[in-house]
N, C-alpha and C positions, 0 to 999 in steps of 0.2 A: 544481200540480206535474206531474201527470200534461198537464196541454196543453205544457208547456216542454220533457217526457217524447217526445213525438208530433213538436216541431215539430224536436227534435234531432235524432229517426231519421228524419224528411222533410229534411231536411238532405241528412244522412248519403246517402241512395237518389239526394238530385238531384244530390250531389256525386260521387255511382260511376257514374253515369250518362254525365255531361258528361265525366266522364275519359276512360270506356269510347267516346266517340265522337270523343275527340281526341285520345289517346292506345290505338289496341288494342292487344291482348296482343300480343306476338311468335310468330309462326306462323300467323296468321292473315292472310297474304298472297298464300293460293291455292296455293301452293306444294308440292309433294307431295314427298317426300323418294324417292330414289331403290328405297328398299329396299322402299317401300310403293305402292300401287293406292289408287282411291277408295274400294277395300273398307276395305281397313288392309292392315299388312303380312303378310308371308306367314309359315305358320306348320309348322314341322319336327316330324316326331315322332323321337323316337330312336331306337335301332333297340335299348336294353341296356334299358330301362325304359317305355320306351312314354310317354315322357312328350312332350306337344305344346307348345312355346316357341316366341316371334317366333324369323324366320333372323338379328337382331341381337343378339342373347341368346344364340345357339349358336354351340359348338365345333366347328369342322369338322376336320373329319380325311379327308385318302384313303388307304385301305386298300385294299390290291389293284383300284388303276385306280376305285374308287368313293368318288363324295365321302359321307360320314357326316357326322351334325348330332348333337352329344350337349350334355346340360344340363348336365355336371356332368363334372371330370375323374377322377373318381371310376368314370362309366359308360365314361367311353371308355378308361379299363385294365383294367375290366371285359370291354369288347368286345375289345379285341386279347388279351387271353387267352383267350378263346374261339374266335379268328379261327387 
């Protein structure tokens, strides 16, 4: 039981394998998306919470001639009552 057990998950590995080489994932064709570096993408803090989010994830807003990045629309009626 236990060798039938062994040879079905050495299966399983050779068959994720042989996919993985003739089939890869999507994005994994070198390709860097616009919004990101070899780092990764770049990252905003807000200016109402202090909170740090990718710039894909943020809200922008300009507020007197300035662009603002907020997480939440919540923080950016926050910030314009303030403002």
């Amino acid at each position: 039981m236990i060798k039938l057990l062994l040879l079905i998950l050495l299966g399983f590995v050779g068959y994720a394998m042989i996919q993985g080489i003739i089939k890869p994932k999507p994005g994994r064709d070198g390709k860097i998306p616009r919004n990101r570096s070899r780092d990764g993408e770049k990252m905003v803090e807000d200016p109402q919470c202090g909170t740090f989010l990718p710039v894909s994830d943020a809200l922008v807003a300009t507020i007197h001639g300035r662009e603002h990045f907020f997480c939440s629309k919540k923080c950016l009626k926050e910030f314009k009552k303030t403002q």
